[in-house]
C-alpha positions as CSV (number, residue, x, y, z in Angstrom):
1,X,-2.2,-10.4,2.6
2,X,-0.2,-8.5,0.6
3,X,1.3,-5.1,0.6
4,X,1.3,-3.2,-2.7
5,X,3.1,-0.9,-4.7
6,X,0.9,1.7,-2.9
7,X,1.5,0.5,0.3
8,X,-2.0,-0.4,0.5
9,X,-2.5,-4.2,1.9
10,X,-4.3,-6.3,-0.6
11,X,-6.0,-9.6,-0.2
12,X,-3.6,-11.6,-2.0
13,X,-5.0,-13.8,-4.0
14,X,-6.9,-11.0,-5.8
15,X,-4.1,-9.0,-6.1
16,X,-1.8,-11.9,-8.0
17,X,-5.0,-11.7,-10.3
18,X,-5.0,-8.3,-11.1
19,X,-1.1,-7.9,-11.6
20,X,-1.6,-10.7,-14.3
21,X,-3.7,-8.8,-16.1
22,X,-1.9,-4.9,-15.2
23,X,0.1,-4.7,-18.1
24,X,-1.9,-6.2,-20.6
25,X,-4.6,-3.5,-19.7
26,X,-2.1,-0.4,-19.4
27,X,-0.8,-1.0,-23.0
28,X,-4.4,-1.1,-24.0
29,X,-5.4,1.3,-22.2
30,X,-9.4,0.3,-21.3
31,X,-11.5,3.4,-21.0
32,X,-13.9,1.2,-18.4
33,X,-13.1,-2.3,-16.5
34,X,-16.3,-4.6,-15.6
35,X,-15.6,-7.7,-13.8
36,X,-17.4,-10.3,-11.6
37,X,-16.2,-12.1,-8.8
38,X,-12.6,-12.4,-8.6
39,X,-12.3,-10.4,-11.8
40,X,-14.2,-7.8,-9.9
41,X,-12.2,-7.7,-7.1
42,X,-9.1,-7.2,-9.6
43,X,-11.2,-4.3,-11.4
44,X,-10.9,-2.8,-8.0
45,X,-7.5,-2.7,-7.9
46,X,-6.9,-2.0,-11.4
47,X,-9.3,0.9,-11.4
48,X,-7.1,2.1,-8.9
49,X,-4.2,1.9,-10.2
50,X,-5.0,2.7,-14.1
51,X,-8.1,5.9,-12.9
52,X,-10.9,4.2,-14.6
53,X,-14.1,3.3,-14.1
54,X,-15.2,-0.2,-13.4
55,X,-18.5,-1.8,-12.3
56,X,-17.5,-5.0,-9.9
57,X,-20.4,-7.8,-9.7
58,X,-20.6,-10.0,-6.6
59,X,-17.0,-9.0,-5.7
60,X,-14.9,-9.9,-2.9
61,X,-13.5,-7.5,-0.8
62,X,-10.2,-7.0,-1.8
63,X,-8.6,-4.0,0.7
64,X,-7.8,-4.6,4.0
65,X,-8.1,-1.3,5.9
66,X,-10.5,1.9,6.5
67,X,-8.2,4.8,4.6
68,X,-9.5,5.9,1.4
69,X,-7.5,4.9,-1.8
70,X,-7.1,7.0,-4.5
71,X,-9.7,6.9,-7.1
72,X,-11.9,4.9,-5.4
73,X,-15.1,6.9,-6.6
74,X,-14.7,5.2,-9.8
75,X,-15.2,1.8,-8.8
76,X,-18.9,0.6,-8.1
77,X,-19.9,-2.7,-6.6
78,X,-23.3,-4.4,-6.7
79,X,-23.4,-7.3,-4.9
80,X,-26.5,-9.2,-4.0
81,X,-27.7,-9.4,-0.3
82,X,-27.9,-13.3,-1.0
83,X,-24.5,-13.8,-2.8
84,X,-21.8,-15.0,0.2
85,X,-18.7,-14.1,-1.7
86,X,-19.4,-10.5,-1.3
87,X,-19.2,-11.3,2.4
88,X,-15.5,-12.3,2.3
89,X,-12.8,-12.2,3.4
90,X,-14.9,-12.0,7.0
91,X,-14.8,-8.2,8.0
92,X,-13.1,-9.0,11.7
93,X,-9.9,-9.3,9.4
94,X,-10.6,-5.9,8.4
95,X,-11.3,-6.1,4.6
96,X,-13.6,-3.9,2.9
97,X,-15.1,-3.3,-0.7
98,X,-13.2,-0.7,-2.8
99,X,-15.3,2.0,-3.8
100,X,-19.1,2.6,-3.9
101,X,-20.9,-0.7,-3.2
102,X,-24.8,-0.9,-4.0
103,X,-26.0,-3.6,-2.3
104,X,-29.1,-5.3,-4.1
105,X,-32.1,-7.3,-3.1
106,X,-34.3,-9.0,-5.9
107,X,-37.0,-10.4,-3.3
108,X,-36.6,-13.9,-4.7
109,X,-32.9,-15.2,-2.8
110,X,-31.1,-17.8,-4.3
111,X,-31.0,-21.0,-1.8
112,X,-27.3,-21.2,-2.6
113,X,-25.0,-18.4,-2.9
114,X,-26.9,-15.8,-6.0
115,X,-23.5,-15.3,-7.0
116,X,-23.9,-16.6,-10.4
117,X,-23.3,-13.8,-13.6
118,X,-26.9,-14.9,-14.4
119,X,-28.2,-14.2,-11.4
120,X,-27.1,-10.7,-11.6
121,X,-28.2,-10.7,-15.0
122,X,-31.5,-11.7,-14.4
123,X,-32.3,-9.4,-11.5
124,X,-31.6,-6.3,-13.7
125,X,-33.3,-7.7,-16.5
126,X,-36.7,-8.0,-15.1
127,X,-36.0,-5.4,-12.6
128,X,-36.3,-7.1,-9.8
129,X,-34.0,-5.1,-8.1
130,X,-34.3,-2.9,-5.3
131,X,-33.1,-0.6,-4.6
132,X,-32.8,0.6,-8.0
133,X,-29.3,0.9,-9.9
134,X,-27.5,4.5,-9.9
135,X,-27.8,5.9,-13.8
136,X,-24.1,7.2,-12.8
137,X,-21.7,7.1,-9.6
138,X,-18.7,9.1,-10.9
């Protein structure tokens, strides 16, 4: 665990992630982040910390606590029912998703994990998924 510059307390290997890639995307300035898996759980923080939008697939849960961090409406999640990396770090440590999370089921779960990009992918593609996605969430 590790504590912020917001005093917040981050998982830490997703927060070493998303400080590497901090000042690369405020001199850019991105209008919108999109990651998946541990890029989504850095899109988290980064949205945070930059007030943008990002849309996290299969991310981890990357904030440990229940208080409410400041632009977390921009951040959505969709994370498969069958994809076990959305499930961690286990909740008795008290981690959570940051922002909106939209939690899908395509009736067909993966024997593995689902957590693949194509899995995701696919799912949308055919529209397998239910329940459907929001159009927005800001």
């Amino acid at each position: 665990m590790t504590r912020g510059a917001s005093g917040r307390i981050w998982h830490t290997e997703i927060y070493e992630h998303a400080r590497k890639i901090y000042d690369f995307a405020a001199k850019h300035q991105p209008r919108m982040l999109i990651g998946h898996g541990l890029g989504a759980g850095a899109a988290q923080i980064l949205s945070t910390s930059l007030d943008i939008p990002a849309i996290c697939f299969g991310s981890p849960m990357s904030l440990r606590g229940r208080r409410w961090v400041k632009g977390e409406n921009k951040v959505l999640n969709i994370c498969r029912r069958d994809d076990l990396i959305t499930r961690f770090p286990p909740v008795w440590l008290k981690f959570r998703h940051v922002g909106k999370v939209h939690w899908i089921s395509t009736g067909n779960p993966k024997p593995k994990t689902g957590h693949e990009i194509s899995d995701y992918v696919h799912a949308i593609e055919t529209g397998r998924v239910r329940p459907s996605l929001p159009v927005s969430w800001i």
